[in-house]
C-alpha positions in Angstrom: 0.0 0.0 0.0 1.2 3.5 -0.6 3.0 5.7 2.2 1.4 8.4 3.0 2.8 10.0 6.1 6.5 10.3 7.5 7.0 6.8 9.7 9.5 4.1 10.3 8.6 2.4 7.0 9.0 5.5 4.7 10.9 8.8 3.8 7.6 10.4 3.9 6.8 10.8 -0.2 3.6 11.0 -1.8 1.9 8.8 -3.8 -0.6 9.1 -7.0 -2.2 5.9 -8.3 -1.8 5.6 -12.3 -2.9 3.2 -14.7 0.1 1.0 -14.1 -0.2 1.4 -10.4 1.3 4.1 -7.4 3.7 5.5 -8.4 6.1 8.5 -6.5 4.7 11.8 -7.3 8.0 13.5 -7.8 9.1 10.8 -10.6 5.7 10.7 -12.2 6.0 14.1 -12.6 8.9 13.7 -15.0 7.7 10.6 -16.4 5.1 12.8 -17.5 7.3 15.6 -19.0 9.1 13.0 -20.6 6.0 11.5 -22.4 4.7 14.7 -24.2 4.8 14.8 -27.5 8.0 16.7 -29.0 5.6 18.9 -30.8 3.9 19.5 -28.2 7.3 20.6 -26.3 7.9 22.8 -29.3 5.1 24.8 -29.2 5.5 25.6 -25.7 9.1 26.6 -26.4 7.8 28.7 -28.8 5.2 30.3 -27.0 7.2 30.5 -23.4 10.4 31.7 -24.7 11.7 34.7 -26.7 15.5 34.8 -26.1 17.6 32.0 -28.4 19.8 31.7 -25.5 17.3 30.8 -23.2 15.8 28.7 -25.9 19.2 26.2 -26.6 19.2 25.7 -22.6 15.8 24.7 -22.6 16.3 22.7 -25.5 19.7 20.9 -24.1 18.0 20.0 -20.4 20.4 18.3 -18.1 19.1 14.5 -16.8 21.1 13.9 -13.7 20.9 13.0 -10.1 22.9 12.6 -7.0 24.2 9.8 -5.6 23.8 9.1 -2.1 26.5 6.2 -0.9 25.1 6.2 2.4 22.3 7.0 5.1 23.1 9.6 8.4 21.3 11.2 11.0 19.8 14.1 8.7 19.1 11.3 5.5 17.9 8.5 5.8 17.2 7.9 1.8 19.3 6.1 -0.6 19.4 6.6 -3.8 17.1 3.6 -6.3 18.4 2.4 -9.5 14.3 3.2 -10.2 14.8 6.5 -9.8 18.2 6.8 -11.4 16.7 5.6 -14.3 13.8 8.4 -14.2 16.0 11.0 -13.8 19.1 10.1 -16.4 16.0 9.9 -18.9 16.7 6.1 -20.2 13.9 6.0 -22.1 14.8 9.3 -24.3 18.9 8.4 -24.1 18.0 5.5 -26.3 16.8 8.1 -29.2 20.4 9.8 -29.3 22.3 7.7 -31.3 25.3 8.2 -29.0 23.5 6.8 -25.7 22.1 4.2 -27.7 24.9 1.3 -27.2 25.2 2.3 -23.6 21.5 1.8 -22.3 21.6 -1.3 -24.8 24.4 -2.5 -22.5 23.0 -2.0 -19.1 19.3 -3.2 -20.5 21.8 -6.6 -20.8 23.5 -6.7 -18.2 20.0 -6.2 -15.8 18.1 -8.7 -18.0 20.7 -11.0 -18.0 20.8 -12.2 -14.1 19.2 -8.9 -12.4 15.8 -8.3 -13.4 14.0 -10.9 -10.7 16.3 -9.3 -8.1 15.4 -5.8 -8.9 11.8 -4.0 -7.3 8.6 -4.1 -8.9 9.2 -0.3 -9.7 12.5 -1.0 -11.6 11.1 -3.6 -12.9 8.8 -1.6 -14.9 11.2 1.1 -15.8 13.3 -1.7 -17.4 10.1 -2.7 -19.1 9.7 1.1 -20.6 13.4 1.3 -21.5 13.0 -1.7 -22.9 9.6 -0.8 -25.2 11.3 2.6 -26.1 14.5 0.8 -27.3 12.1 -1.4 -29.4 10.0 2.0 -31.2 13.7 3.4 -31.7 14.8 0.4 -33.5 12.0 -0.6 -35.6 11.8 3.3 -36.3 15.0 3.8 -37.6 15.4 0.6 -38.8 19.6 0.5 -37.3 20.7 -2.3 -34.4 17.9 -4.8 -35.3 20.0 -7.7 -34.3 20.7 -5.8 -30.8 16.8 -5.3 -29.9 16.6 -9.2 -31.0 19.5 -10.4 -28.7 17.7 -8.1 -25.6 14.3 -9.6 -26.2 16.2 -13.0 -26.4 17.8 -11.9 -23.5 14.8 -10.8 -21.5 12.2 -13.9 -22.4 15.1 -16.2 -20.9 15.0 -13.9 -17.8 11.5 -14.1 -17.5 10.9 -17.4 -17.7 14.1 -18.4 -15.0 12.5 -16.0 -12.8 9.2 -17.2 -12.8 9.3 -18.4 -9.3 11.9 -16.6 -7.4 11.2 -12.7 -8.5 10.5 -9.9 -6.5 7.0 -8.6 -7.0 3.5 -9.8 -7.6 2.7 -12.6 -9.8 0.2 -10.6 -11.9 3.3 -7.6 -12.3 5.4 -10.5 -14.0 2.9 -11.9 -16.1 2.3 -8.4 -17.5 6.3 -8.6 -18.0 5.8 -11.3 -20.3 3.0 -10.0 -22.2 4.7 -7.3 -22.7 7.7 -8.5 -23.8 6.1 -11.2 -26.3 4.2 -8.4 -27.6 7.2 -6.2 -28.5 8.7 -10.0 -30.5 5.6 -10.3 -32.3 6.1 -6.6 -33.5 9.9 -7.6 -34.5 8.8 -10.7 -36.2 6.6 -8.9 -38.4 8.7 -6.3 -39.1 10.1 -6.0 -42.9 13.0 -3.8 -43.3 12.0 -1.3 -46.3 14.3 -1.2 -49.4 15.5 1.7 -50.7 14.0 2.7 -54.0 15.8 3.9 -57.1 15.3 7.5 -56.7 18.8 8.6 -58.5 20.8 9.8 -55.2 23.9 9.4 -54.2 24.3 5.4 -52.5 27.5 4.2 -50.9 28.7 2.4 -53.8 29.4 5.7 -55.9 31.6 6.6 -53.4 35.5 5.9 -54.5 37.0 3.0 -52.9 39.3 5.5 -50.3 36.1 6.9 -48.9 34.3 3.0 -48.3 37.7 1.8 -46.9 37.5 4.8 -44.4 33.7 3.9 -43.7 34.8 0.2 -42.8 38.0 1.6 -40.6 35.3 3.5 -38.7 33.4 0.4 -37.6 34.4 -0.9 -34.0 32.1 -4.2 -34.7 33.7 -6.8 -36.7 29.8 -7.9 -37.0 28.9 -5.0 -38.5 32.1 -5.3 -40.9 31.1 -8.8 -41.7 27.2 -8.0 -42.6 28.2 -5.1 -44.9 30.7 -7.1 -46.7 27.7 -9.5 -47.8 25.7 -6.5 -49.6 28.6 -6.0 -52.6 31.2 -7.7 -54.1 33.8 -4.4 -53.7 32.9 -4.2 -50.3 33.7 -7.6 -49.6 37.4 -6.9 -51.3 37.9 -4.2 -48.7 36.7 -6.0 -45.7 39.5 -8.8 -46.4 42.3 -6.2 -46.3 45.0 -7.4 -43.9 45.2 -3.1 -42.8 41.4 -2.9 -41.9 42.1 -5.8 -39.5 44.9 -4.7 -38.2 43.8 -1.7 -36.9 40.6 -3.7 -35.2 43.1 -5.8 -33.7 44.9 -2.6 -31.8 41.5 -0.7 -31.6 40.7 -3.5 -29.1 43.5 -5.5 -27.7 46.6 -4.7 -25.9 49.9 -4.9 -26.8 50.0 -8.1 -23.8 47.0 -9.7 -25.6 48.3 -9.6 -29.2 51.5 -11.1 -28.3 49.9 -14.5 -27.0 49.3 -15.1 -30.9 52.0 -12.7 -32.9 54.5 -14.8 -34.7 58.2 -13.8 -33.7 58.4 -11.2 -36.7 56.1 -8.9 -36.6 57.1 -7.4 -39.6 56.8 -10.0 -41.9 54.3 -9.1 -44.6 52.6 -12.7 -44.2 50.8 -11.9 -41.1 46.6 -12.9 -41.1 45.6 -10.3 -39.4 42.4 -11.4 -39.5 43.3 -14.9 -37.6 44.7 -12.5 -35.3 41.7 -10.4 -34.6 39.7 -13.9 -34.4 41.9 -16.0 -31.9 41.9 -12.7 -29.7 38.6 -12.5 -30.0 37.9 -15.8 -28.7 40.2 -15.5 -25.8 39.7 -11.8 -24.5 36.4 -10.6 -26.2 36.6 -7.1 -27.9 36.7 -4.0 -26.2 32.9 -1.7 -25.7 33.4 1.2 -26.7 30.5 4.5 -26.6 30.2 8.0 -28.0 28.7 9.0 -25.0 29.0 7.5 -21.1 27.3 8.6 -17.7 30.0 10.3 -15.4 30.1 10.8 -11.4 31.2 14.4 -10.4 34.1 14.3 -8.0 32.4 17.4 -6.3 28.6 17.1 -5.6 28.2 12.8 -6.3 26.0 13.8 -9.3 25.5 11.1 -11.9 25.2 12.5 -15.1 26.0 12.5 -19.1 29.0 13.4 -20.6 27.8 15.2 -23.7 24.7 17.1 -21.3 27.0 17.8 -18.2 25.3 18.9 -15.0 24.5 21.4 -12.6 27.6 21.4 -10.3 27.8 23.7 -7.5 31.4 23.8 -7.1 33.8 26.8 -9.2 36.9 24.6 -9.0 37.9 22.9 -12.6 35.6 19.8 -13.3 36.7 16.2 -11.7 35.0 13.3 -12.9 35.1 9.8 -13.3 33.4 8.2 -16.0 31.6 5.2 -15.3 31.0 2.0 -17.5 27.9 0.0 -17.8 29.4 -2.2 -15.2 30.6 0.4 -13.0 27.4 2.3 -12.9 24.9 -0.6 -11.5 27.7 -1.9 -9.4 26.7 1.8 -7.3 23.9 0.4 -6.9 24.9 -3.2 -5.8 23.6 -4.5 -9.3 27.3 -6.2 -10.6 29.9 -7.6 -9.3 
């Protein structure tokens, strides 16, 4: 039942019952904000402001919240991986294209052995990151095999957690339905092909341009797939240089050795066995445009690329923090 009054079992919050349940007021009120329609957000730009200053800040708003390591005489709240995930805004980082990898990665790691450990109310917001993730990709049409692996990812979960989760019986099954909802909308899916409409494609660019496009890909996978679409490409995806610099773009100097022939120099090196036999042995190295960072002055967690409001004049001090990293704060990995 919801809390309604400041007592031994609660920090005192209020409650308001929505169609998915109580829910804190504070957090449903961004939930909320975070829900409107970006048109409607427009217009009351439009309408509100005047100054193009005052505009770009409104525009570029700052998801962030402070991390509590501990409770004292004057606090006795912790900070929720629930609320963390209201606040950072999840569910709109997954629409900028350099958050996107990121929330995929924690969506992973939590759905992997975390979810039936977690509270109904994280629960749920996984659930929503999860469902926005799933509109982004099908909307786009980029990282299909990614929402595939989570949803793989996340009916395994389910069905291990089936009777050892935290939560009501009724809140998992609507998990499930949910989640084999969002699969049916993937298995329908058809990817639309591009019709002939006389514009540039990437197979009138020159060969120097493609063979920078490939060096730009951190994936091997995604190396691999685009090599199947044309006969040129493949050519370039089998050069001993583009595979080289995969194998340094994610292995040290340590790891390469353990399969590096005694002459490094030799022009007979297979690069590509190289990259492969690391591969297997070490995994490749995740890498993001964009991380969440914890200020070394006020314990905010916050974006990179959107910093935060921090109340200290001294030069910034952060720390960036992986996937890993950030739900080990909240006890989440080890």
């Amino acid at each position: 039942m919801p809390f309604l009054g400041r007592d031994w079992r609660s920090p005192g919050d209020e409650w308001v019952r929505t169609a998915s349940g109580w829910e804190r007021l504070k957090l449903w009120r961004l939930k909320v904000f975070e829900n409107l329609n970006e048109n409607v957000i427009a217009r009351l730009i439009r309408l509100a402001l005047v100054d193009t200053s005052q505009r770009d800040v409104m525009e570029r708003r700052q998801p962030f919240i402070q991390y509590h390591r501990g409770t004292s005489k004057e606090r006795k709240e912790l900070t929720s991986i629930s609320e963390a995930f209201i606040r950072l805004d999840m569910t709109g980082a997954v629409k900028d294209i350099r958050r996107f990898n990121y929330v995929c990665k924690v969506l992973h790691l939590i759905l992997d052995s975390k979810l039936s450990s977690l509270s109904g109310t994280a629960q749920k917001q996984v659930i929503c990151i999860l469902e926005a993730t799933s509109e982004q990709v099908l909307k786009t049409e980029c990282s299909l095999s990614t929402l595939r692996e989570l949803l793989k990812t996340a009916d395994l979960a389910l069905q291990q957690g089936k009777t050892s989760h935290i939560g009501s019986a009724r809140l998992w099954m609507l998990h499930q339905q949910r989640v084999t909802k969002m699969n049916s909308k993937v298995d329908a899916y058809k990817m639309t092909e591009r019709e002939n409409d006389g514009k540039l494609t990437m197979m009138d660019l020159p060969e120097d341009c493609i063979r920078g496009i490939l060096s730009c890909l951190a994936d091997h996978k995604d190396i691999l797939r685009t090599s199947q679409t044309n006969h040129t490409i493949y050519e370039l995806s089998q050069e001993a240089q583009l595979w080289k610099q995969l194998c340094f773009f994610h292995f040290t100097d340590k790891q390469l050795v353990t399969f590096l022939p005694v002459a490094i120099n030799q022009p007979t090196i297979d690069w590509k066995y190289i990259y492969r036999r690391c591969f297997k042995r070490f995994g490749k190295k995740d890498s993001y445009a964009d991380m969440l960072a914890l200020c070394g002055h006020c314990s905010n967690i916050f974006w990179q690329s959107l910093g935060h409001p921090c109340y200290s004049e001294e030069p910034p001090a952060f720390t960036p923090l992986t996937p890993e990293e950030f739900l080990k704060l909240f006890s989440l990995y080890i």
